[in-house]
C-alpha positions as CSV (number, residue, x, y, z in Angstrom):
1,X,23.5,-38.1,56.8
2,X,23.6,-37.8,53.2
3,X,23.1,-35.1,51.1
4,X,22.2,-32.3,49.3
5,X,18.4,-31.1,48.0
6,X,15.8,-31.6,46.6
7,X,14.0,-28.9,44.4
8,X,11.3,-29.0,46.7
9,X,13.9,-29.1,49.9
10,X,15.1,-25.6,49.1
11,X,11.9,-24.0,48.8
12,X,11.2,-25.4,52.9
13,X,14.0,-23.6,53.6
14,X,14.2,-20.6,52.0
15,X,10.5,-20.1,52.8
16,X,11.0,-21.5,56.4
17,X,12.3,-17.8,57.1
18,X,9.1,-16.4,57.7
19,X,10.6,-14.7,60.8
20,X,10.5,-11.0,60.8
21,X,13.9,-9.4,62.2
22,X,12.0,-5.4,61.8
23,X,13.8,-4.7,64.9
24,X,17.4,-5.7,63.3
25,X,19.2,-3.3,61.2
26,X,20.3,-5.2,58.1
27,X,24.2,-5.6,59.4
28,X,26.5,-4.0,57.2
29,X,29.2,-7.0,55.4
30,X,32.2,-7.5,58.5
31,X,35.0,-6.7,56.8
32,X,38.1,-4.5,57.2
33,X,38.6,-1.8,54.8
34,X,41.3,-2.7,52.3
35,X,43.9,-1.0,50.9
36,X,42.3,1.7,48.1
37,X,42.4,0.6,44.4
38,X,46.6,1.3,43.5
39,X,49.4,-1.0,43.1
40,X,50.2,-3.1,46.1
41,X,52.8,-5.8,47.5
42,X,51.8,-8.2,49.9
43,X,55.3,-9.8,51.3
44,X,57.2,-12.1,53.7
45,X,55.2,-14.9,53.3
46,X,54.9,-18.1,52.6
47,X,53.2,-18.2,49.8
48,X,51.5,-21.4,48.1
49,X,49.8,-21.9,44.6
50,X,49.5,-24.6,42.1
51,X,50.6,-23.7,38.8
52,X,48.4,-24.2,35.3
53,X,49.5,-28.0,35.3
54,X,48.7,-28.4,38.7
55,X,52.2,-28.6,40.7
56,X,52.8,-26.8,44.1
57,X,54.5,-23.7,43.7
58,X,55.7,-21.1,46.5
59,X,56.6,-17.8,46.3
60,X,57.7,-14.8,49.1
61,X,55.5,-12.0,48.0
62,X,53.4,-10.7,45.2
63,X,52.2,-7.7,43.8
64,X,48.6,-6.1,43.0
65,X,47.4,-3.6,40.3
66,X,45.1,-1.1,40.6
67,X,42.1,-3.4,39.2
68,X,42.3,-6.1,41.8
69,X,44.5,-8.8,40.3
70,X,47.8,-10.2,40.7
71,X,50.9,-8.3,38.8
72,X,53.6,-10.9,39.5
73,X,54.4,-13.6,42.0
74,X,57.8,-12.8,43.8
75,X,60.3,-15.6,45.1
76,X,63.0,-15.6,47.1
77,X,65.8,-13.1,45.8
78,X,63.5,-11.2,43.5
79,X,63.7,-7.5,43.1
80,X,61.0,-5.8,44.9
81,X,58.7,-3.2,43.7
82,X,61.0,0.3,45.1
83,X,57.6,2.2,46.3
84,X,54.4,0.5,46.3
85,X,51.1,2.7,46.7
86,X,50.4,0.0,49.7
87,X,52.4,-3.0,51.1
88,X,51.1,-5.6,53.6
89,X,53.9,-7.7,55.8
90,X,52.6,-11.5,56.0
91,X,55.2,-11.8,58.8
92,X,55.8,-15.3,58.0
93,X,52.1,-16.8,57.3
94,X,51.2,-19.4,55.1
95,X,49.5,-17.3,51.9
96,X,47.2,-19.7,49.9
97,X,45.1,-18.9,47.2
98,X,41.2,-18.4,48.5
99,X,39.2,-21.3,48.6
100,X,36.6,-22.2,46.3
101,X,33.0,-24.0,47.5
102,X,32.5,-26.1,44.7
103,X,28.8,-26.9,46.4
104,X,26.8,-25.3,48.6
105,X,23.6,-23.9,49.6
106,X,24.7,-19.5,49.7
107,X,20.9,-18.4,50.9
108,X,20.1,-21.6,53.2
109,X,23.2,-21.0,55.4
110,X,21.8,-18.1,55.9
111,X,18.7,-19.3,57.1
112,X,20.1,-22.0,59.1
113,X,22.1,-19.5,60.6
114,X,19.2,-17.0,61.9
115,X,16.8,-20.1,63.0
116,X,17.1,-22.8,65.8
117,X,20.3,-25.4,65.0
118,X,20.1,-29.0,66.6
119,X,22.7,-30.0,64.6
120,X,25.1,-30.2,67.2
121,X,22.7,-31.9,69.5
122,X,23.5,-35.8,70.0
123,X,20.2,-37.0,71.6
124,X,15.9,-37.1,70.8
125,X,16.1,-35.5,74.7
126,X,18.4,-32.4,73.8
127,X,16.8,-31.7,70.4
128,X,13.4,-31.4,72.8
129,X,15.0,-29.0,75.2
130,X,16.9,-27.3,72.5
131,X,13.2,-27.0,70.8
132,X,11.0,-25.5,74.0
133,X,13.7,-23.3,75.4
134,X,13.8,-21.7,71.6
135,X,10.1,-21.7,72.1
136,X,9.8,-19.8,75.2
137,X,12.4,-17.5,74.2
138,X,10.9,-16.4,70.8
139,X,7.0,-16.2,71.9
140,X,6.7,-14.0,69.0
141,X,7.6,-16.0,66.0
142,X,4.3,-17.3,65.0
143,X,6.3,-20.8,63.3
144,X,9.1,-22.4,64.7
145,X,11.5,-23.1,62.1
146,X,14.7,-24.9,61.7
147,X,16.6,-27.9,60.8
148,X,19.9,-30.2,61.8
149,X,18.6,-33.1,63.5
150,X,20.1,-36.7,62.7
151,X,18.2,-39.6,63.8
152,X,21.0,-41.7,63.0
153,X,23.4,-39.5,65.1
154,X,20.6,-39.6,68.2
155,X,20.8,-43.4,67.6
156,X,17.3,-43.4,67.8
157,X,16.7,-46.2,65.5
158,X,13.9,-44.5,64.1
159,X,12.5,-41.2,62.6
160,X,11.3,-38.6,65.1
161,X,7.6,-38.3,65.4
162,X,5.5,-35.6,64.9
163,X,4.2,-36.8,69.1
164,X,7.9,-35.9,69.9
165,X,7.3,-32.5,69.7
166,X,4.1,-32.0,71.7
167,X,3.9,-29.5,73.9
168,X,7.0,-27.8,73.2
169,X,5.8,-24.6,71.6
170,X,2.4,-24.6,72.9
171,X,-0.7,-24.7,70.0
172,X,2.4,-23.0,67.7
173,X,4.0,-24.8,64.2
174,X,6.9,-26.8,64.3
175,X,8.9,-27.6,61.2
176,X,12.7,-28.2,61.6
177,X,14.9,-29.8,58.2
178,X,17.0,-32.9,58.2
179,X,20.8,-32.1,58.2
180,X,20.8,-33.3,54.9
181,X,17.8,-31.1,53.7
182,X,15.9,-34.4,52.4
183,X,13.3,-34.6,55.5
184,X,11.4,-32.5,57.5
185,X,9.7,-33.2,60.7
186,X,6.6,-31.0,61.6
187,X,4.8,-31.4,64.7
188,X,0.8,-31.5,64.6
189,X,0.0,-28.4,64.5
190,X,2.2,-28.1,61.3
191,X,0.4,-30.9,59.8
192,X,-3.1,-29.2,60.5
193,X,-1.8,-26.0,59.4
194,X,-1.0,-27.4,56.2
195,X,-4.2,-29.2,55.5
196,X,-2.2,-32.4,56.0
197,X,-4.4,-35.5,57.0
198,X,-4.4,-39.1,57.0
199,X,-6.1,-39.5,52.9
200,X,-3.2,-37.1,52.2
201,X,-1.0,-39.4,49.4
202,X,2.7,-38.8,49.0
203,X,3.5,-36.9,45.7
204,X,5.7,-38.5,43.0
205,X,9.2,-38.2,44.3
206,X,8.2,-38.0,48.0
207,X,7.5,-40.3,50.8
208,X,4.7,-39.6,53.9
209,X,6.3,-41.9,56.8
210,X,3.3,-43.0,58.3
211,X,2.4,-44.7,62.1
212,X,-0.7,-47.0,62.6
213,X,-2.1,-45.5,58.4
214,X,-1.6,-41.7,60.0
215,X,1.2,-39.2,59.2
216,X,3.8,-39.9,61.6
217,X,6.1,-35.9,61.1
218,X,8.5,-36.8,58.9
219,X,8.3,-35.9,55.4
220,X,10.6,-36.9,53.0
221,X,11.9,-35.3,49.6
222,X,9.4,-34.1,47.5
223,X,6.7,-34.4,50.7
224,X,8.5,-31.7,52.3
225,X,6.6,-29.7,49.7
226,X,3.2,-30.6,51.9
227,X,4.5,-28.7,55.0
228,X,6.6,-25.8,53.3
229,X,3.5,-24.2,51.2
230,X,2.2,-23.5,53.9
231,X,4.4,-21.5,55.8
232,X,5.0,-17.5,55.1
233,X,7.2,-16.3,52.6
234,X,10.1,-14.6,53.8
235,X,10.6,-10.8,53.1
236,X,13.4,-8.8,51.0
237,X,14.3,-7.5,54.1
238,X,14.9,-11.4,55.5
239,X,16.7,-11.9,52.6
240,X,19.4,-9.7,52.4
241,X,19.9,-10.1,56.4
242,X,20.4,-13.6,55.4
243,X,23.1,-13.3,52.6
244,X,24.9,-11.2,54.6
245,X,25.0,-13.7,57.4
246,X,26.1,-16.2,55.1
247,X,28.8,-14.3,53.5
248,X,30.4,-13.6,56.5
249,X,30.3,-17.1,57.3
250,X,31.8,-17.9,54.4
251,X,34.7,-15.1,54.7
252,X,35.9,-15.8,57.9
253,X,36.7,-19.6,56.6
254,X,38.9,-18.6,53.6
255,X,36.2,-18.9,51.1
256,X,36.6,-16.7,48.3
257,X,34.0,-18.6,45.7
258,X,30.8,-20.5,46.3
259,X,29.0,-22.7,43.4
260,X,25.7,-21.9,44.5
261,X,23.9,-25.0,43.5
262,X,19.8,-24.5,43.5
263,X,19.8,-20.5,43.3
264,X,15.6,-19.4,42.7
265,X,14.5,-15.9,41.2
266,X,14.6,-14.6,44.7
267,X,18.2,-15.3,45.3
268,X,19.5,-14.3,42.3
269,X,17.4,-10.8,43.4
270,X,19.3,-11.1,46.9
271,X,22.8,-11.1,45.2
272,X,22.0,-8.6,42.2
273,X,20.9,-6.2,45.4
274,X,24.0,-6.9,47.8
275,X,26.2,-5.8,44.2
276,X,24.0,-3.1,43.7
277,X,24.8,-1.7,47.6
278,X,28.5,-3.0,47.4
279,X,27.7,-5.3,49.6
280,X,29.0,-8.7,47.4
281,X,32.1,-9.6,48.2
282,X,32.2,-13.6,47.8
283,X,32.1,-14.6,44.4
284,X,29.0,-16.8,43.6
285,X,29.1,-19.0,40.2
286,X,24.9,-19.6,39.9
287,X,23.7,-22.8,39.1
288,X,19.7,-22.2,38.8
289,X,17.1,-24.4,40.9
290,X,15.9,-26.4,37.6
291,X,14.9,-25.0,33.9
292,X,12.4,-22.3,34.6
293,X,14.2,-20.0,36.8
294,X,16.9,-19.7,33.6
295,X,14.3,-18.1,31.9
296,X,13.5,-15.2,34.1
297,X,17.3,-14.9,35.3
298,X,18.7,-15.3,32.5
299,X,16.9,-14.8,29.4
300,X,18.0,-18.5,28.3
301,X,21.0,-18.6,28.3
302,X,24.2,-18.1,30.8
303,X,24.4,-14.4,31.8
304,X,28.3,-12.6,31.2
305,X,30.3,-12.1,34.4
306,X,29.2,-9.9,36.5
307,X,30.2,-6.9,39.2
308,X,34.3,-7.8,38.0
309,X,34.0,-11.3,38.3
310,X,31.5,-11.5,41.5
311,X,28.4,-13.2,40.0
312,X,27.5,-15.1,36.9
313,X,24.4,-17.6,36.1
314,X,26.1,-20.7,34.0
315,X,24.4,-23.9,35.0
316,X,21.2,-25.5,35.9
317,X,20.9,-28.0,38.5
318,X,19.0,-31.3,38.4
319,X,18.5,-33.8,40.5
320,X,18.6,-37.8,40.3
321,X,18.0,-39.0,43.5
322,X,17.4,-37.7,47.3
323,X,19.5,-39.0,50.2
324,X,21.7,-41.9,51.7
325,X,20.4,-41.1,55.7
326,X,16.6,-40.4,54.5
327,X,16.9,-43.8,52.3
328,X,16.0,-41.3,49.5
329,X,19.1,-42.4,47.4
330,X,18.4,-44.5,44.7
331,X,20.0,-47.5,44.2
332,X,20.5,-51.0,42.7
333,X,20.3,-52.9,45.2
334,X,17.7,-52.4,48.0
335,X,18.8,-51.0,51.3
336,X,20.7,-53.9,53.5
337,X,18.9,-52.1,57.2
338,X,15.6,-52.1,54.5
339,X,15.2,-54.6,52.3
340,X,12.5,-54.4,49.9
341,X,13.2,-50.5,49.6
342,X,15.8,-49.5,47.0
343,X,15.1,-45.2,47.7
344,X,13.9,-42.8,45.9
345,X,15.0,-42.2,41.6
346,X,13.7,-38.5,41.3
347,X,13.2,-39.0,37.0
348,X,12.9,-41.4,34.4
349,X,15.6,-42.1,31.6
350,X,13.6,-39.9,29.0
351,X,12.9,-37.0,31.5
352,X,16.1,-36.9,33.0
353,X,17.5,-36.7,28.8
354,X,15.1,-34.3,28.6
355,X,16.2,-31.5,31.1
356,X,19.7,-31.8,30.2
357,X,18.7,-31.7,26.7
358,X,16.7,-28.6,27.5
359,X,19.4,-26.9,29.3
360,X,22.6,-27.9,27.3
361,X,21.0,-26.6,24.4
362,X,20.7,-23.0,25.5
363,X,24.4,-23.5,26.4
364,X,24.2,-24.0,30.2
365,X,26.4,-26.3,32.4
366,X,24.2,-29.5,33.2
367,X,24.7,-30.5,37.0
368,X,22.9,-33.3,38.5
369,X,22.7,-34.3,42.0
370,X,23.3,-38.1,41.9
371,X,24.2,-40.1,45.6
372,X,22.6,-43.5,44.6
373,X,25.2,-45.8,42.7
374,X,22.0,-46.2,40.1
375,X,21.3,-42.6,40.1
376,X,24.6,-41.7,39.2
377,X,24.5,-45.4,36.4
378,X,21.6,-43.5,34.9
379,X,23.4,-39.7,35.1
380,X,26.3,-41.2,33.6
381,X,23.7,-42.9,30.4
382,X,22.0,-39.5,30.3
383,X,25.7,-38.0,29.5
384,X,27.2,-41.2,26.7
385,X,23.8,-40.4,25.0
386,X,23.9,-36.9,25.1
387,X,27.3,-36.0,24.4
388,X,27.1,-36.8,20.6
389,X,24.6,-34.2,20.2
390,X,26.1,-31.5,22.6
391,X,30.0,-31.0,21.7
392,X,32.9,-29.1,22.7
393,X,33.9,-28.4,26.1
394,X,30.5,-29.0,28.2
395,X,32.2,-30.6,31.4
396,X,28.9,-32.0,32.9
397,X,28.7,-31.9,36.4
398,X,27.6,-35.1,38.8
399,X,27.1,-33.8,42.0
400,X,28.3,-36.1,45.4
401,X,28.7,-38.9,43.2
402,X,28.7,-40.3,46.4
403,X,27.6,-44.6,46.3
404,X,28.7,-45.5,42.5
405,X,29.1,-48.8,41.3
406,X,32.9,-49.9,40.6
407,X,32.0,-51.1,37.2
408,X,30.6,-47.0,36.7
409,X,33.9,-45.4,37.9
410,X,35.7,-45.6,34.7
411,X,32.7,-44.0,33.1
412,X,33.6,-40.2,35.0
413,X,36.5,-40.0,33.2
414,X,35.1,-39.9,30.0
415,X,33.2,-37.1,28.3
416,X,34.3,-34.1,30.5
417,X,33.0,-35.1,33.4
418,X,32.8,-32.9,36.4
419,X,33.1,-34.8,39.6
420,X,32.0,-32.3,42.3
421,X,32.2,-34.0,45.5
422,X,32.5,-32.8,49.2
423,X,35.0,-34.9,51.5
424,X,33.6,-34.1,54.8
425,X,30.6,-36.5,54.1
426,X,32.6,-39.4,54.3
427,X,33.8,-38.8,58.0
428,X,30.5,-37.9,58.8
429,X,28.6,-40.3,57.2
430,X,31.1,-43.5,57.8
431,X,28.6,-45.8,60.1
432,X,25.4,-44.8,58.6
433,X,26.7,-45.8,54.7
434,X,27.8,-49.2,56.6
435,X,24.4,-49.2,58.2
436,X,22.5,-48.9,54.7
437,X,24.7,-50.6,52.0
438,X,26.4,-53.2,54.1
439,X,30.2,-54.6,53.9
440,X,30.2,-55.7,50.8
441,X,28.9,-52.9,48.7
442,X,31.6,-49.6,49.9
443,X,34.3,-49.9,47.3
444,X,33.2,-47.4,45.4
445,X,31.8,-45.0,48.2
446,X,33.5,-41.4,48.2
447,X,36.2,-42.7,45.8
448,X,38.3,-39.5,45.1
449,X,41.6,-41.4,44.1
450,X,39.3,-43.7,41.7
451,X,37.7,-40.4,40.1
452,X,41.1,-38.8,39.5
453,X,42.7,-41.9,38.0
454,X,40.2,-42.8,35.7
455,X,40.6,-39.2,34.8
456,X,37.4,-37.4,36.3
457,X,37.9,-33.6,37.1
458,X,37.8,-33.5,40.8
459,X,36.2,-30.2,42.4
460,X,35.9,-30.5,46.2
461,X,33.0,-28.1,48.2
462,X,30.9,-28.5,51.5
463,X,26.9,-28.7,50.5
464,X,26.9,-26.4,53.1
465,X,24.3,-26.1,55.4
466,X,24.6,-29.7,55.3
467,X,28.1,-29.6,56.5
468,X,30.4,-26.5,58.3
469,X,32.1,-24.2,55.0
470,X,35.4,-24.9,56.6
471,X,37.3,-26.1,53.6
472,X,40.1,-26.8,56.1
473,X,38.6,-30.1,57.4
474,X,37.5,-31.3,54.2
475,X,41.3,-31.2,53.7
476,X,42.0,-33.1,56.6
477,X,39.3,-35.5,55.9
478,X,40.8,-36.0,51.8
479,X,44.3,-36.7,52.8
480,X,43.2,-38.8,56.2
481,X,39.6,-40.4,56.0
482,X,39.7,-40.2,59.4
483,X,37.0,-38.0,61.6
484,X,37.7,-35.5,63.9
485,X,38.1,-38.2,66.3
486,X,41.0,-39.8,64.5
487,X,38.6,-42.7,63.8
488,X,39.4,-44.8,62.0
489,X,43.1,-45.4,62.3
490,X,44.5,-45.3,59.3
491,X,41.0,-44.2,57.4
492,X,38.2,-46.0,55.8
493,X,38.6,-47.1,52.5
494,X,42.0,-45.7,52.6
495,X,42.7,-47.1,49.1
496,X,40.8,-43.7,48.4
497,X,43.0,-41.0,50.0
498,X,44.4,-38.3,48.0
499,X,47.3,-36.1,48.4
500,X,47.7,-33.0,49.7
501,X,48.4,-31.3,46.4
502,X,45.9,-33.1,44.7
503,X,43.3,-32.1,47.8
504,X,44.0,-28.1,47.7
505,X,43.9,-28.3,43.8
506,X,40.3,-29.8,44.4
507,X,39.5,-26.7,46.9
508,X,41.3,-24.2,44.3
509,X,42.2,-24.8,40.3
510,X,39.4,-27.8,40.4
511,X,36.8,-26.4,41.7
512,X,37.4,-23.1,39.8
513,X,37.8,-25.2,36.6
514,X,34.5,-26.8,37.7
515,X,32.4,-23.7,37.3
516,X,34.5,-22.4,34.1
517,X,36.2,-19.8,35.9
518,X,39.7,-21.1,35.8
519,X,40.9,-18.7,33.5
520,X,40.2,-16.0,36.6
521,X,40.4,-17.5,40.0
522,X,41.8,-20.8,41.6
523,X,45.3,-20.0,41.3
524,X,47.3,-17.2,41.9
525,X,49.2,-15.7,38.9
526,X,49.4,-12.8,36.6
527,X,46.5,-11.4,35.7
528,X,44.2,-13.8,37.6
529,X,41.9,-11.9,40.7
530,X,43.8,-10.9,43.8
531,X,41.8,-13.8,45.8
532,X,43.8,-14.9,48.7
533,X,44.1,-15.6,52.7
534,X,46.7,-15.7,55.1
535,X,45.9,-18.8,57.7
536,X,48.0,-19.9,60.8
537,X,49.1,-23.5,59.5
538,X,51.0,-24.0,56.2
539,X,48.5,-27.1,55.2
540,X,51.8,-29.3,53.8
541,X,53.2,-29.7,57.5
542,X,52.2,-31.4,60.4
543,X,49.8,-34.0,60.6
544,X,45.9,-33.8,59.3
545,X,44.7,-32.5,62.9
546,X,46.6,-29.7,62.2
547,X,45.3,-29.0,59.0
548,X,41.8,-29.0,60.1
549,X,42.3,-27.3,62.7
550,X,43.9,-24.1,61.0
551,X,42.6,-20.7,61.4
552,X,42.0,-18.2,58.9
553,X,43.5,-14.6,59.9
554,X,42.7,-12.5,56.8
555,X,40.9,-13.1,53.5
556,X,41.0,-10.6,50.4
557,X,39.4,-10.7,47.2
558,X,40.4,-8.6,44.3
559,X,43.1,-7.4,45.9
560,X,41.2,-5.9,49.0
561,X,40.6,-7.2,52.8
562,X,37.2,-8.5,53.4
563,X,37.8,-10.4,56.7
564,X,40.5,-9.7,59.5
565,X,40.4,-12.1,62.3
């Protein structure tokens, strides 16, 4: 699969949403009603944090003040509080801090989650079914719009074609995403919708696969921008239905934070209105789609926290390179299932200097989507060049860091370096990186162990849509790198595993310290935000099946329930 997006990417999808839901009330956020603002004790439970230097800690109970944070953590033996306002019994459950997203797509899983999902689908045949029945049961949507498909998981040996889809929506547009967000395939009414013909070139950054010198439907990276113009914007309305979708998502898997990484004008709108309606619960740390939206969101430079904690613009995000399963990932060595072609490298030295120049100088956090080991080689030059200039704590941020060069690992742990990195693409992308680097070029794919001991900050996240916002797999898949299957015994590349501790850290203090908010949330201990959830497996027992499959049965932030199972 491989990952993440491309500035053009999130535009598709965001605009892809040109349904109209007129006849749906905008739902209200899911949550329970929490205790009101007073002191509180939450106790008889067992409770887990890490502490500032990053070792385990449990606890019994703890307490809650009026403004939503944590008084005191209570052990074993400790004198209670003789009449909280409000007390909650744990009745035994594991207590862990709430879990931080240290990448992920807030407004897109929205999306994906109100359009048609083939994600789930494991052949070409089903994704056709999937399509017409969608089809014939939404005559009125005037596009039909999704994403999730996986050639290499239909083991088609091919991209889809645009000939695949004829038929199944009548004369109607058909554009549906890659599960990685770096392709699109659009059927032929798309293409003539979109003035798209065979003299149409592929733009800088983008690639037009092609069959007999025609557009074949499947547009990669930047190209994606060829289709997307021309569907229908989506509406306010659309909007905030989405976010709320997404947010309860998010909730009901533990997740208490979210770096949003690529949020536009009209997101940042979306979130300042779900505050304004006290609708926000999730905490989103912004990281703007590229230079110019900083400008309009945040007069140029990083905005204060916002709404007690809930919402602050920090970073900008880049990007290097496109994707491993669209062959959009640039790297040194041409592809070993395509010679000759070496991907896709997004910006030149002196450009990519450029932007993080640009943004670094107004103060912002620089992150930079980089899968490609020569992406990330040129990321990490852009940083050793920069970091003269730019002092004090920047902690730039390289995003997947997925295919890197052994010779480059030493080079994350200088300089501050951020490596913000999501686990569950390794189990999900195991054959396919074999498939497109070969045997002899994985040692330093997903290395977490590598990152942390040449002293790289490890922050752990989803890139949801991409992948499920269940943290609790990307646990599994950190301390196993095995898949759901159990496959392979033993894990691949198991010189890479991490421990538990050093896994939940990556979910909690690291991906909080990640977004320079570690001095608020990540951790629970005086002072810090009331952020926590109560789940049905104590993630330190029992054997990584277990800890993906555990189930989150309450999640409060700020010291208030936002999601009862």
């Amino acid at each position: 699969m491989n990952r993440n997006r491309d500035t053009l990417r999130s535009h598709s999808i965001l605009a892809a949403v040109s349904l109209r839901f007129a006849a749906v009330a905008l739902a209200t956020l899911s949550v329970s009603a929490g205790p009101a603002a007073a002191d509180g004790l939450v106790d008889n439970v067992n409770g887990i944090t890490m502490d500032a230097q990053g070792a385990l800690v449990r606890f019994t109970g703890l307490t809650v003040t009026p403004d939503g944070k944590i008084g005191r953590i209570v052990h074993r033996g400790d004198k209670l509080p003789d009449r909280p306002d409000w007390r909650l019994d744990g009745k035994g459950q594991t207590l862990l801090p709430g879990l931080i997203d240290g990448h992920g797509h807030v407004m897109e899983l929205g999306f994906s989650a109100l359009t048609l999902d083939l994600s789930s689908l494991k052949s070409l045949e089903e994704a056709k079914a999937r399509i017409a029945a969608y089809a014939a049961a939404h005559p009125d949507r005037h596009w039909i719009l999704g994403g999730g498909w996986n050639q290499e998981k239909w083991q088609l040996g091919r991209f889809p074609t645009a000939a695949d889809l004829d038929g199944l929506a009548g004369d109607r547009p058909i554009w549906l995403m890659r599960v990685d967000g770096h392709a699109g395939w659009a059927n032929a009414a798309a293409m003539r919708a979109a003035g798209v013909t065979a003299t149409t070139k592929s733009p800088a950054g983008g690639r037009i696969e092609t069959l007999a010198g025609k557009p074949g439907g499947v547009f990669v990276d930047a190209a994606t921008s060829l289709i997307a113009r021309a569907i229908p914007g989506a509406t306010s309305k659309d909007r905030d239905l989405a976010f709320s979708k997404a947010q309860d998502i998010l909730l009901a898997f533990g997740v208490t934070g979210i770096a949003d990484m690529g949020t536009t004008v009209d997101d940042w709108n979306t979130f300042r209105r779900a505050a304004d309606t006290g609708r926000l619960a999730v905490r989103i740390f912004s990281y703007a789609l590229g230079i110019e939206p900083t400008l309009t969101i945040a007069a140029g430079e990083p905005t204060p926290w916002l709404y007690n904690d809930h919402l602050r613009m920090g970073g900008v995000k880049l990007y290097a390179d496109g994707a491993l399963g669209s062959r959009g990932a640039c790297l040194k060595k041409p592809y070993a299932d395509k010679p000759g072609d070496s991907g896709l490298c997004f910006m030149d030295d002196a450009k990519m200097k450029n932007l993080m120049s640009r943004a670094a100088m107004d103060g912002f956090q620089v992150a930079v989507h980089a899968i490609g080991d020569r992406a990330n080689d040129e990321v990490l030059s852009s940083i050793e060049d920069l970091a003269p200039t730019y002092k004090g704590d920047r902690r730039w941020r390289v995003e997947h860091a997925q295919i890197v060069d052994p010779v480059d690992l030493p080079r994350f742990g200088r300089n501050g370096i951020v490596a913000s990195m999501q686990p569950v693409h390794q189990t999900s992308d195991r054959v396919m990186v074999e498939a497109r680097l070969g045997a002899t070029r994985l040692a330093g794919a997903y290395a977490w162990k590598s990152m942390l001991a040449n002293g790289a900050h490890l922050a752990f996240g989803s890139d949801v849509p991409v992948e499920s916002s269940n943290p609790f797999p990307g646990i599994a898949a950190a301390i196993s790198r095995e898949g759901p299957d159990g496959q392979p015994f033993g894990g691949w590349q198991p010189q890479e595993i991490i421990s538990r501790e050093q896994a939940l850290a990556a979910f909690t203090t690291g991906a909080a310290y990640a977004a320079f908010a570690e001095d608020r949330v990540g951790r629970l201990a005086p002072g810090y935000r009331a952020d926590f959830i109560l789940v049905d497996h104590d993630p330190f027992d029992g054997p990584p099946a277990a800890v993906r499959a555990t189930k989150v049965n309450e999640t409060w932030i700020g010291g208030k329930r936002v999601f009862r199972k």
